[in-house]
Rosetta silent file (secondary structure, phi, psi, omega in degrees, C-alpha in Angstrom):
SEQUENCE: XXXXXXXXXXXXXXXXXXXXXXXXXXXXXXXXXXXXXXXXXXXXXXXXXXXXXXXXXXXXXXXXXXXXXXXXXXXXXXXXXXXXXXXXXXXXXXXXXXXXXXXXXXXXXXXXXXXXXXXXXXXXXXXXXXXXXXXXXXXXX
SCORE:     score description
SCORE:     0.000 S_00000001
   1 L     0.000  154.506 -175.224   -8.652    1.630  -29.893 S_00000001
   2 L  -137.005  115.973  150.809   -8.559    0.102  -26.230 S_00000001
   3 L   -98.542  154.746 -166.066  -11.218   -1.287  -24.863 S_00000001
   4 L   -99.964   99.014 -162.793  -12.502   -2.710  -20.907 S_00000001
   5 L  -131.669  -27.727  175.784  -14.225   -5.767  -21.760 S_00000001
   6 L  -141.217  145.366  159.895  -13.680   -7.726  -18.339 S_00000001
   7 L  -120.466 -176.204  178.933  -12.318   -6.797  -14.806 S_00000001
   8 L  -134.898  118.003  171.448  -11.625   -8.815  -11.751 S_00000001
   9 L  -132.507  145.219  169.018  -11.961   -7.579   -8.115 S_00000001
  10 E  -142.356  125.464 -171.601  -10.960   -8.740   -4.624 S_00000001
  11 L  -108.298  177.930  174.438  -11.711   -6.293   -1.897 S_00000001
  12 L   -52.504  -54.750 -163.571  -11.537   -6.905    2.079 S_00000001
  13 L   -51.805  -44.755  176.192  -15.322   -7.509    1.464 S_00000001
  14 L   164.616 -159.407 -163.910  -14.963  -10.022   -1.164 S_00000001
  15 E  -111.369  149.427  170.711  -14.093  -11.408   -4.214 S_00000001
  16 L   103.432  170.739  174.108  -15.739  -10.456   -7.853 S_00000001
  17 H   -80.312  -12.790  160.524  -17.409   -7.605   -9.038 S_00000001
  18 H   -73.793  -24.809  171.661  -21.009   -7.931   -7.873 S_00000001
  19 H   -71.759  -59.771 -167.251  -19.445   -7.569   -4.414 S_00000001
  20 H   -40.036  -33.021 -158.924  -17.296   -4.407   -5.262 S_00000001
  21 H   -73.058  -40.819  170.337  -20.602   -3.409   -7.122 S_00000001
  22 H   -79.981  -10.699  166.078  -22.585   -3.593   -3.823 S_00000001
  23 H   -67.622  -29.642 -170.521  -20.165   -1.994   -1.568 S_00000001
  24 H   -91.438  -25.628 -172.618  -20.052    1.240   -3.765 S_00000001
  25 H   -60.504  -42.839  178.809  -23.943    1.034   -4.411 S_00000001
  26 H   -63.784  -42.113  169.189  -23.952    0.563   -0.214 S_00000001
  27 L    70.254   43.303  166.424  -21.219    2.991    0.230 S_00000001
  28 L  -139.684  148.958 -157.650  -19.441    0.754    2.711 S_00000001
  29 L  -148.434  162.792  179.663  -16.220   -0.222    2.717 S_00000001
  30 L   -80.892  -19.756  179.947  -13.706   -2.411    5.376 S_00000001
  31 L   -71.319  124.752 -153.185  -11.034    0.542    5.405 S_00000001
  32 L  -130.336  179.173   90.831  -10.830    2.278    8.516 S_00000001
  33 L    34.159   39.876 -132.700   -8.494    3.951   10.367 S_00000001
  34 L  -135.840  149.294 -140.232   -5.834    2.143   11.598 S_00000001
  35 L   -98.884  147.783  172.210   -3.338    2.402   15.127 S_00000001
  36 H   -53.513  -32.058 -178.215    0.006    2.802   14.494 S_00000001
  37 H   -75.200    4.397  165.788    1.124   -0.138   16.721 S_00000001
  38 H   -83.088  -31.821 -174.819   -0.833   -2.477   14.279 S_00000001
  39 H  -114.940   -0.180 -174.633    1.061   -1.942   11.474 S_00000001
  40 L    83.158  151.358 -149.691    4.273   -0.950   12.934 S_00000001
  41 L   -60.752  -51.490 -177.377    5.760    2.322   13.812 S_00000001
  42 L   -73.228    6.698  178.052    7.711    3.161   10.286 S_00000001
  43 L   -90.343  166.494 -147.154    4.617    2.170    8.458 S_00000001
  44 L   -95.518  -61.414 -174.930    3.260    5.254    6.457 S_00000001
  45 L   -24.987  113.294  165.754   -0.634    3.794    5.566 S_00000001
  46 L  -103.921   20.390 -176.479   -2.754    5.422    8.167 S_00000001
  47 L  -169.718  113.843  166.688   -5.934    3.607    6.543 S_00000001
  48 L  -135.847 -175.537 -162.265   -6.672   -0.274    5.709 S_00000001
  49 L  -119.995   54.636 -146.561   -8.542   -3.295    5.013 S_00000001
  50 L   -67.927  134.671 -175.308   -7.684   -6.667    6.312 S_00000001
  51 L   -94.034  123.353 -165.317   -8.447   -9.168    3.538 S_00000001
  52 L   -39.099 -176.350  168.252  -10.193  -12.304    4.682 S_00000001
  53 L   -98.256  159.801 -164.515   -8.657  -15.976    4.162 S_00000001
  54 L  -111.674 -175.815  142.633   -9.822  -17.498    1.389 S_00000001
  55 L  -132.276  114.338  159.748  -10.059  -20.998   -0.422 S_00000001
  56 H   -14.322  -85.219 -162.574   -8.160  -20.800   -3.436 S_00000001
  57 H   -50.858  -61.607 -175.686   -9.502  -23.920   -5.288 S_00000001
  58 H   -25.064  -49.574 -168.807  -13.016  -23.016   -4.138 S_00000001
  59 H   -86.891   -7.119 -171.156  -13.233  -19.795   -5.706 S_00000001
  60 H   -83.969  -22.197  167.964  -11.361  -20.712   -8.693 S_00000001
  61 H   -76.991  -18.049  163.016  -14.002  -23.262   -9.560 S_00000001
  62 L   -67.230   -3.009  169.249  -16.606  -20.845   -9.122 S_00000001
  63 L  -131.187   22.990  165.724  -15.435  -18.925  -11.840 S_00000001
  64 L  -156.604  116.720 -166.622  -14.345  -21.995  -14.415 S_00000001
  65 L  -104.870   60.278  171.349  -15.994  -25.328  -14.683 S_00000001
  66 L  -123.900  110.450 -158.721  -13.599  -27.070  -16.523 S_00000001
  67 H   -77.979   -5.045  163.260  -11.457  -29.448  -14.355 S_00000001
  68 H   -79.677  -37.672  162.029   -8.219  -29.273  -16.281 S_00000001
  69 H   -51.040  -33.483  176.739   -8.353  -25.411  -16.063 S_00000001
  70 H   -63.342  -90.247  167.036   -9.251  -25.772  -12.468 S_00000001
  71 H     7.239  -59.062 -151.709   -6.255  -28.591  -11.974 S_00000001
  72 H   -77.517  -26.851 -165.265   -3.967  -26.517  -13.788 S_00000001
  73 H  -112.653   14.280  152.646   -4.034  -22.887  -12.101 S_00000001
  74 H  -104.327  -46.290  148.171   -4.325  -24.422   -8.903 S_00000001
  75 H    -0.627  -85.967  178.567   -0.830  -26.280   -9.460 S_00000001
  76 H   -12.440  -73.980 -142.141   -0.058  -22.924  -10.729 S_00000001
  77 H  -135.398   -9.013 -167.021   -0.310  -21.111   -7.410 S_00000001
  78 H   -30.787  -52.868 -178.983   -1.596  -23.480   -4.793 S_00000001
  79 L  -100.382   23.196 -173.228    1.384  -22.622   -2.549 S_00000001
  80 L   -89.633  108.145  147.460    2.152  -19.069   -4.049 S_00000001
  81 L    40.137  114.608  158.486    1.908  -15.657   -1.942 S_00000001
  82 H   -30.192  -66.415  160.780   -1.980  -14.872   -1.185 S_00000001
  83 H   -20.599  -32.432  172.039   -0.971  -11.795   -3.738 S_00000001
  84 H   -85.965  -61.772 -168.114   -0.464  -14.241   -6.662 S_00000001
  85 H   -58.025  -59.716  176.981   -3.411  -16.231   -5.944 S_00000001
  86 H   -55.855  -14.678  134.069   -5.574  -12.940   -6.022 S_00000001
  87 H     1.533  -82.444 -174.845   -4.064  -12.219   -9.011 S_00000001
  88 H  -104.376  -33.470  151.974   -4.481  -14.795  -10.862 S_00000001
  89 H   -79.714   17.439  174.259   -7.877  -15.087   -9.829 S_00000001
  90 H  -107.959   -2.095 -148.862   -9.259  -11.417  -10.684 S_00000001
  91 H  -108.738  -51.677  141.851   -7.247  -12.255  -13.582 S_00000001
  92 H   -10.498  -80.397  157.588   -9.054  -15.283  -14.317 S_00000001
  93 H   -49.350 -114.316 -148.847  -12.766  -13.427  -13.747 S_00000001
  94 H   -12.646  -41.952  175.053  -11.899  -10.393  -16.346 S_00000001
  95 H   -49.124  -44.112 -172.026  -10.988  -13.380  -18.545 S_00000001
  96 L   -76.957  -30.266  174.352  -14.320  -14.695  -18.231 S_00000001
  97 L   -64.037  -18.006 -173.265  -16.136  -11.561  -18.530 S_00000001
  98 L   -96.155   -8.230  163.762  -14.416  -10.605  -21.893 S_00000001
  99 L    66.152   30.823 -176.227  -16.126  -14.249  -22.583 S_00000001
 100 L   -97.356   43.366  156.722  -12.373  -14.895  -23.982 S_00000001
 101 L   -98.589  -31.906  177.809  -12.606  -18.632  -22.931 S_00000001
 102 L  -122.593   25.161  165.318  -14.997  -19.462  -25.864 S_00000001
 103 L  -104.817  139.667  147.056  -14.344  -16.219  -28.358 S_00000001
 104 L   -70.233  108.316  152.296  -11.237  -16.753  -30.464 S_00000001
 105 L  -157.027  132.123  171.611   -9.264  -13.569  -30.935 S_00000001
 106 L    -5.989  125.554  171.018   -6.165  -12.977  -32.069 S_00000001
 107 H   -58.617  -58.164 -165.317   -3.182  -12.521  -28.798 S_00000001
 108 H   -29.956  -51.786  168.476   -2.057   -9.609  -30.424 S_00000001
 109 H   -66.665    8.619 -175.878   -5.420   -7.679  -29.472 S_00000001
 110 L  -147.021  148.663 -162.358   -5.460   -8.561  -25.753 S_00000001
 111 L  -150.024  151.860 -176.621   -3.723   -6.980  -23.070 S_00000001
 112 L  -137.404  109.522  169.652   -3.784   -7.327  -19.137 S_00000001
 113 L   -97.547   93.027  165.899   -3.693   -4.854  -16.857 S_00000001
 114 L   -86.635  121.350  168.488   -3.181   -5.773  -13.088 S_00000001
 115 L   -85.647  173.308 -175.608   -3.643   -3.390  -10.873 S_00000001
 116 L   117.004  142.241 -160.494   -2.346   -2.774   -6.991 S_00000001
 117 L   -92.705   24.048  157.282    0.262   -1.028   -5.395 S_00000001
 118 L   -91.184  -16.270 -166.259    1.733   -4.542   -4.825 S_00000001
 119 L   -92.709   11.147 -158.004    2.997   -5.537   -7.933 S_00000001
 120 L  -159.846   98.441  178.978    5.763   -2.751   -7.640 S_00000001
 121 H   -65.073  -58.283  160.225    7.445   -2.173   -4.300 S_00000001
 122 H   -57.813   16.109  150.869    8.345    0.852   -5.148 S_00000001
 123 H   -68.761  -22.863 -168.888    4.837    2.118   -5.752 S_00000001
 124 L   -88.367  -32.172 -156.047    4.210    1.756   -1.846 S_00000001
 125 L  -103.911   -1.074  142.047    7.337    3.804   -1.048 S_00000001
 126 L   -15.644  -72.901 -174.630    6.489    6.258   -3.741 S_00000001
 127 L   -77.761    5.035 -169.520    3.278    6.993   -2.591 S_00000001
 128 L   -70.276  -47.151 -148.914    4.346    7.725    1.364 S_00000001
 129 H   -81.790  -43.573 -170.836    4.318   11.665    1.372 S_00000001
 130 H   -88.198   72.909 -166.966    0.498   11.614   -0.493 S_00000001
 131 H  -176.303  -34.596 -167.890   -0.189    8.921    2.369 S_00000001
 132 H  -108.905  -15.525 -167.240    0.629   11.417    5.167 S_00000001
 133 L  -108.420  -45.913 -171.432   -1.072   13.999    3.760 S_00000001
 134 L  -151.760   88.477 -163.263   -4.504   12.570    2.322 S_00000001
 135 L   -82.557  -13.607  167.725   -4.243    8.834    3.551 S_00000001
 136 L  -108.723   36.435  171.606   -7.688    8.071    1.529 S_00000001
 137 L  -136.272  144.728  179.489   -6.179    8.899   -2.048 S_00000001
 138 L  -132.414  150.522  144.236   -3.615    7.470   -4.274 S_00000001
 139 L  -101.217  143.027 -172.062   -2.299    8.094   -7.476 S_00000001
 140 L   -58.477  105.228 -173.424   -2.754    5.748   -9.962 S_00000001
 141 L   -52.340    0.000    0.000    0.460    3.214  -10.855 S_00000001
């Protein structure tokens, strides 16, 4: 059996899942529309989101208050690709939601799925013809 026990989200809007929860309850989203000369000629995407700036540390202490965890994952990524930091922090939230910082269970039993059509370059150039065609659907990596 596979179970969903925590996710992690960071949208244009913001970061965690009470945001994501009120943008779909709201039914508004940051993704528009977008001119070709913004994104460059040869890009495919005719509809995005620019995702704010951020503070790394900030948000990572908001979702663990233990300062050697904090310390440690901000080492970890401090100077790593915005993509890595968001990452590791939605990766970070799911953790906490699955409460696996103070339940003991076996590694064997836990498994992490990050999504985004970043973690695979060839998922973006995949995805180009069902981009030109229906630019506010994907298929699923």
């Amino acid at each position: 059996d596979c179970y969903i026990t925590g996710m992690g989200v960071f949208i244009p809007e913001g970061f965690g899942l009470k945001c994501f929860t009120q943008v779909l309850q709201n039914q508004q989203s940051q993704l528009k529309n977008v001119e070709e000369s913004s994104l460059g000629k040869q890009c495919p995407i005719k509809v995005a989101a620019l995702i704010p700036s951020f503070d790394y540390k900030t948000l990572l202490k908001e979702q663990n208050d233990s300062k050697l965890f904090i310390d440690h994952a901000y080492r970890i990524a401090f100077r790593a690709p915005v993509t890595l930091q968001i990452s590791i922090l939605t990766g970070i939230e799911a953790w906490q939601q699955a409460q696996l910082f103070s339940k003991k269970i076996v590694p064997e039993r836990i498994g992490i799925i990050i999504g985004g059509h970043n973690t695979l370059s060839h998922y973006q150039y995949s995805q180009v013809d069902c981009f030109r065609t229906k630019p506010n659907s994907f298929l699923p990596s």
